[in-house]
DODOFI-529388 format. One record per residue (C-alpha): x, y, z. Coordinates in pm, 1 decimal. Layout:
<gufis>
GUFI;X;Y;Z
...
</gufis>
This chain:
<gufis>
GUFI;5090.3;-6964.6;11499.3
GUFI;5108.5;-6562.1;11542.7
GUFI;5474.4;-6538.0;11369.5
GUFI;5635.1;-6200.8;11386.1
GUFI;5953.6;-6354.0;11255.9
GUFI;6166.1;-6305.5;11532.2
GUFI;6309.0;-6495.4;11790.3
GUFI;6016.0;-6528.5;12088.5
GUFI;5766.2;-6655.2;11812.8
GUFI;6017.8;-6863.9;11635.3
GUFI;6135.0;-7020.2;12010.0
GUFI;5712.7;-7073.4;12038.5
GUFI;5680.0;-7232.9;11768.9
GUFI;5971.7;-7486.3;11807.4
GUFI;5812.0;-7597.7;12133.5
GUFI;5448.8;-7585.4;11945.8
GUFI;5617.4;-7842.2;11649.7
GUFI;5737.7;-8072.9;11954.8
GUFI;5433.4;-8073.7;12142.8
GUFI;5182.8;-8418.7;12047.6
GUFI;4882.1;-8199.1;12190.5
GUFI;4925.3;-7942.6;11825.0
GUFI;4942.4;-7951.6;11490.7
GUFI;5078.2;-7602.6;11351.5
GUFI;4875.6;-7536.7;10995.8
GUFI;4909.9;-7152.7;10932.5
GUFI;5139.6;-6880.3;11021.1
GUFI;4989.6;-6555.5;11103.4
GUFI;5115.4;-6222.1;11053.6
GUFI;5030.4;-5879.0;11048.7
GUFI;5147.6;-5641.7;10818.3
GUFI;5179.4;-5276.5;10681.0
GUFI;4922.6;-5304.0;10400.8
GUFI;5105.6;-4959.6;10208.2
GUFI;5434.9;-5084.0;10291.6
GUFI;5422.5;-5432.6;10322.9
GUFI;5652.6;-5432.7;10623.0
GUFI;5591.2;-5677.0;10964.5
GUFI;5417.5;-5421.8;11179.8
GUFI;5652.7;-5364.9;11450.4
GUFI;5949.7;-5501.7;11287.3
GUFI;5997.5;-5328.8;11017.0
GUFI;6110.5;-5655.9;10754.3
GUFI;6028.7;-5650.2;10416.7
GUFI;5739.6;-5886.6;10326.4
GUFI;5978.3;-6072.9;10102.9
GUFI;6198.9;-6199.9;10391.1
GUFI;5912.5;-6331.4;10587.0
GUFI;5760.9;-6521.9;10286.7
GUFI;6097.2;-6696.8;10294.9
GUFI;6093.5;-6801.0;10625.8
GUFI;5759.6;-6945.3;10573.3
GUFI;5877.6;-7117.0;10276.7
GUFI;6147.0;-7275.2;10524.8
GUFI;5940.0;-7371.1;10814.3
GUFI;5686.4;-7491.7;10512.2
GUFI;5384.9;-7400.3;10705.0
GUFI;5135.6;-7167.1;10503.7
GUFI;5118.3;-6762.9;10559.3
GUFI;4845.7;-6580.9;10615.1
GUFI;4914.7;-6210.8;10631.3
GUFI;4710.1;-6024.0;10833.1
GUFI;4710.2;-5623.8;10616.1
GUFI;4670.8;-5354.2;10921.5
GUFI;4606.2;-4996.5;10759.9
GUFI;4901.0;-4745.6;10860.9
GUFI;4797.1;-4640.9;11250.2
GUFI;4506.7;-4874.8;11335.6
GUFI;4241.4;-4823.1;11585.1
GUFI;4133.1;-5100.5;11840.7
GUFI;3811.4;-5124.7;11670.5
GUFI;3937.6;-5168.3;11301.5
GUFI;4246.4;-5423.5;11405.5
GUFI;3981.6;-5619.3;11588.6
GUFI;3747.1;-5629.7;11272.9
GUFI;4063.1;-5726.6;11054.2
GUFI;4181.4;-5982.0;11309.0
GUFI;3858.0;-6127.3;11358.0
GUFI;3808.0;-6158.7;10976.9
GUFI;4201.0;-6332.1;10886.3
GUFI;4035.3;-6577.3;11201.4
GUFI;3752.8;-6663.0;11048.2
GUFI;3872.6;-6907.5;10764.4
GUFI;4060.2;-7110.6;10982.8
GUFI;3830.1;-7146.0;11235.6
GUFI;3627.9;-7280.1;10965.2
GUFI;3872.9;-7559.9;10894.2
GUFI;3868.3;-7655.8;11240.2
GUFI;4109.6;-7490.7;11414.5
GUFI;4049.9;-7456.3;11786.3
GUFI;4418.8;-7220.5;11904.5
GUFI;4580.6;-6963.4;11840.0
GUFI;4991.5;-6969.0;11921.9
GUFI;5150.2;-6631.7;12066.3
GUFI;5515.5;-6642.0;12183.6
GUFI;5429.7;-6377.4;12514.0
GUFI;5631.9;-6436.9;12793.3
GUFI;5518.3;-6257.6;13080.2
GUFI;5289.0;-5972.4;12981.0
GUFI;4944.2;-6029.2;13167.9
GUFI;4750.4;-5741.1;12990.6
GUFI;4846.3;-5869.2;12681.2
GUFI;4730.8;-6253.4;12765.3
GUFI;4417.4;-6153.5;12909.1
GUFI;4338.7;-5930.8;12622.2
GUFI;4433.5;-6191.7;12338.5
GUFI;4243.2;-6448.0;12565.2
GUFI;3937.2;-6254.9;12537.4
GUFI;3956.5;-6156.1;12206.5
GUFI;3976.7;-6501.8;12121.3
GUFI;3725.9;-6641.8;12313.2
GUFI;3490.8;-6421.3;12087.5
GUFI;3545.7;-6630.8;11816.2
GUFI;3585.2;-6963.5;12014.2
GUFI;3926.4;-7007.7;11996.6
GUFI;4202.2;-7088.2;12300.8
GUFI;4564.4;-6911.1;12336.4
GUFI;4866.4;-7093.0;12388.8
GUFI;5151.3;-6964.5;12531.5
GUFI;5454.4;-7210.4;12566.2
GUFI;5706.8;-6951.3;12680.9
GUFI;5492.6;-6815.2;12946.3
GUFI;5647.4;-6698.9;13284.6
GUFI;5976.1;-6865.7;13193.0
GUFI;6309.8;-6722.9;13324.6
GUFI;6500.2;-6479.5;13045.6
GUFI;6823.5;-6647.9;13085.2
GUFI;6683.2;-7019.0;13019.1
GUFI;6488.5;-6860.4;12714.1
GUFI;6791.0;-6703.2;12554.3
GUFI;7031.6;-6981.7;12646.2
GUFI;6809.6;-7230.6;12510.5
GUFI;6742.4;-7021.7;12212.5
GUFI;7129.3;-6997.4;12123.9
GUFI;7170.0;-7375.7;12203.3
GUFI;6906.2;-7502.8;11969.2
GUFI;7118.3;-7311.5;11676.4
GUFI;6875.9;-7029.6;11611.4
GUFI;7000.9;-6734.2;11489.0
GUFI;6887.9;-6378.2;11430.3
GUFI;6967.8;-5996.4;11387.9
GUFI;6818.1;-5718.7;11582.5
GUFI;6588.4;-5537.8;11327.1
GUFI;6491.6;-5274.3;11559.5
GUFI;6533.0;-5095.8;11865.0
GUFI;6346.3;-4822.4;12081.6
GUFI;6570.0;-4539.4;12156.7
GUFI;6422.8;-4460.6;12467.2
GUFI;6559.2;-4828.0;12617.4
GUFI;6874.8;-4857.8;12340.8
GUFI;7101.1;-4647.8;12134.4
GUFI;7121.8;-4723.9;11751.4
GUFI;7449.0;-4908.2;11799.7
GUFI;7211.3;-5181.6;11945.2
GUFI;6977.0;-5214.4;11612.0
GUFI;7142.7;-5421.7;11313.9
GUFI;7353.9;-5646.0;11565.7
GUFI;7369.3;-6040.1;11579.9
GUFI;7161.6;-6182.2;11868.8
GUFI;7431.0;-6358.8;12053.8
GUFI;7559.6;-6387.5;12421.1
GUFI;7728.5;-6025.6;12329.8
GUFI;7449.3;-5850.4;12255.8
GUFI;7274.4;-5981.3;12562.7
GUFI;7584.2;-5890.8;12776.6
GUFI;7552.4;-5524.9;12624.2
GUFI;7215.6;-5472.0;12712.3
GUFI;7199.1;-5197.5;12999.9
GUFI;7049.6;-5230.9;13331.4
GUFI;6665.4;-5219.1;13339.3
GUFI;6631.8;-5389.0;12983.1
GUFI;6436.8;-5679.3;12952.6
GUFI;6628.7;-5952.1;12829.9
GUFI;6403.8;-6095.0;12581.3
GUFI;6285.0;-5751.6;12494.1
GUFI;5923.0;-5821.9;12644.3
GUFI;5898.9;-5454.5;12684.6
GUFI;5935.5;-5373.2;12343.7
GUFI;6272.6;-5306.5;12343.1
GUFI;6401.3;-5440.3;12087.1
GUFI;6258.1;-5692.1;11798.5
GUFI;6466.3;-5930.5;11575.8
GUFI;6444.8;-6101.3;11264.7
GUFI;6547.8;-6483.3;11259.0
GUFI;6768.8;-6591.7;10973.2
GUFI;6807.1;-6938.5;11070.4
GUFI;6596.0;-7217.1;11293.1
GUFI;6597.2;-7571.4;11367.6
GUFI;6361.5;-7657.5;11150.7
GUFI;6441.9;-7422.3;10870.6
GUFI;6516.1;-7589.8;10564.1
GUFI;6824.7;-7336.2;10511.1
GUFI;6910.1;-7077.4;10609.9
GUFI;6812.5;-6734.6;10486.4
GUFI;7091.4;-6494.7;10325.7
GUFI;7045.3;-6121.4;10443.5
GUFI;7234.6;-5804.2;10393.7
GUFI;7202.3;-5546.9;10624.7
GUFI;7089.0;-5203.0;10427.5
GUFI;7056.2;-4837.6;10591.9
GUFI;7005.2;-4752.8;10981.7
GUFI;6670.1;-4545.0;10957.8
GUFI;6549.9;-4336.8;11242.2
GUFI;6148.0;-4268.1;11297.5
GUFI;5930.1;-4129.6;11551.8
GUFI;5603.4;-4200.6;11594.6
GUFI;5313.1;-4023.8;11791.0
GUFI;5013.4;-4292.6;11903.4
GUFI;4693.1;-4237.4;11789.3
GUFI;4446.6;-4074.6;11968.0
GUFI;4397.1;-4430.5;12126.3
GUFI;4716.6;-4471.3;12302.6
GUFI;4608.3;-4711.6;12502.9
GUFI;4516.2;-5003.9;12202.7
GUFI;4657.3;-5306.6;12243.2
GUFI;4774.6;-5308.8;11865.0
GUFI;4913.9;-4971.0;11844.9
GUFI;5275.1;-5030.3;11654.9
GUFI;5507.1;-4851.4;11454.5
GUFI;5512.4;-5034.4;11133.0
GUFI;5839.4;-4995.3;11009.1
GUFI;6086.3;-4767.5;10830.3
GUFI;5924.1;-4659.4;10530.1
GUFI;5603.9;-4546.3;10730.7
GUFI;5578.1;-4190.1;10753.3
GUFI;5730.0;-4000.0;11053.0
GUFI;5496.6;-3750.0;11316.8
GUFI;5613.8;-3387.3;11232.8
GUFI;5433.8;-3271.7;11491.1
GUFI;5597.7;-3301.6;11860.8
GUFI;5430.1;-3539.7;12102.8
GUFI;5505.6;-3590.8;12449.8
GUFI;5381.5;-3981.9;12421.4
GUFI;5564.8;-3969.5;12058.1
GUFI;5859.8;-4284.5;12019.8
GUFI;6136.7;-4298.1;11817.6
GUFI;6272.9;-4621.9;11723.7
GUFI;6612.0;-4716.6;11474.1
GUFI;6536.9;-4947.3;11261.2
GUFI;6784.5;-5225.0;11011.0
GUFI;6631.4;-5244.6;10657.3
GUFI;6740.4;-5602.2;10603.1
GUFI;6755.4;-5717.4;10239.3
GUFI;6729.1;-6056.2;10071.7
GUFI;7149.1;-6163.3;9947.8
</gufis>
């Protein structure tokens, strides 16, 4: 299972721990190697090992180098692959939802090494995603937002019908578009929930390598160093330092 933490993987993987055809054995997940932060999220290492410990499927994190280039994420990818493809297995779990570019690109990656993707929220409708999410009892807070799509006042907030109802026009729903990205507190099949305190509201910009095109290229959270220099490609993005209660 690629688990980012927040709520399109965790939705994934509850249909993934319901589905006969898979057994989920390792959770996957890249990280700031410096700052041991989710890349793209922002959350402190020490939150995600908890919500492994909760689902109680293993972690396996996948260290990414500050600003990595397509050809050294796909060397570190392809390595973190190797051992399990060793112990047999055959997919690899992504919770994408309608992204083609993205699909095709992990599908061929994959196929390199002869695995499969597996996409169980793919091409569903926004609503039914986010109204199922909230029905099943999973719950989450918004851990970072792209100021280019959403003000700050956005980034710290509990993912609930309000925050959906608050989203301008033009947003993606889910946030497929990398508006925002959320950390998940609580799941079905969580063995309890995890207690968080929301810290400081931290602002960063970041200017793509020269590769702006790559696949992997994401900001990797709030203690990564800014750009100084202005870029006309450069994003800023607010981020929620959520701490362990």
């Amino acid at each position: 299972m690629n688990w980012s933490g927040g709520k399109d993987s965790a939705l994934a993987l509850y249909h993934a721990l319901h589905d006969p055809r898979y057994h989920v054995t390792d959770l996957l997940t890249s990280v700031n190697a410096q700052y041991q932060r989710v890349s793209m999220h922002g959350v402190r290492v020490a939150l995600l090992e908890q919500q492994a410990q909760r689902i109680g499927v293993p972690l396996t994190k996948l260290e990414l180098p500050e600003m990595p280039g397509m050809d050294d994420y796909e060397r570190l990818m392809k390595a973190a692959l190797a051992p399990l493809q060793a112990h047999g297995i055959q997919h690899a779990i992504f919770g994408d939802i309608h992204l083609e570019d993205l699909r095709h690109y992990r599908e061929q990656q994959l196929a390199r090494v002869g695995m499969q993707a597996v996409f169980p929220l793919w091409q569903r409708p926004a609503a039914d995603l986010l109204r199922e999410y909230l029905d099943l009892g999973f719950r989450a807070i918004v851990v970072c937002v792209n100021e280019k799509m959403l003000d700050a006042s956005f980034c710290g907030r509990e993912l609930d019908a309000e925050f959906l109802r608050d989203l301008p026009p033009g947003v993606d729903a889910c946030g497929e578009n990398g508006e925002y990205h959320s950390f998940v507190y609580d799941a079905p099949y969580f063995s309890a929930p995890i207690a968080v305190e929301r810290g400081e509201l931290v602002h960063r910009t970041y200017a793509p390598p020269a590769a702006a095109q790559s696949t992997c290229y994401q900001p990797n959270g709030p203690d990564e160093a800014a750009s100084a220099t202005p870029d006309p490609y450069s994003t800023g993005f607010w981020y929620c330092d959520l701490l362990p209660a």
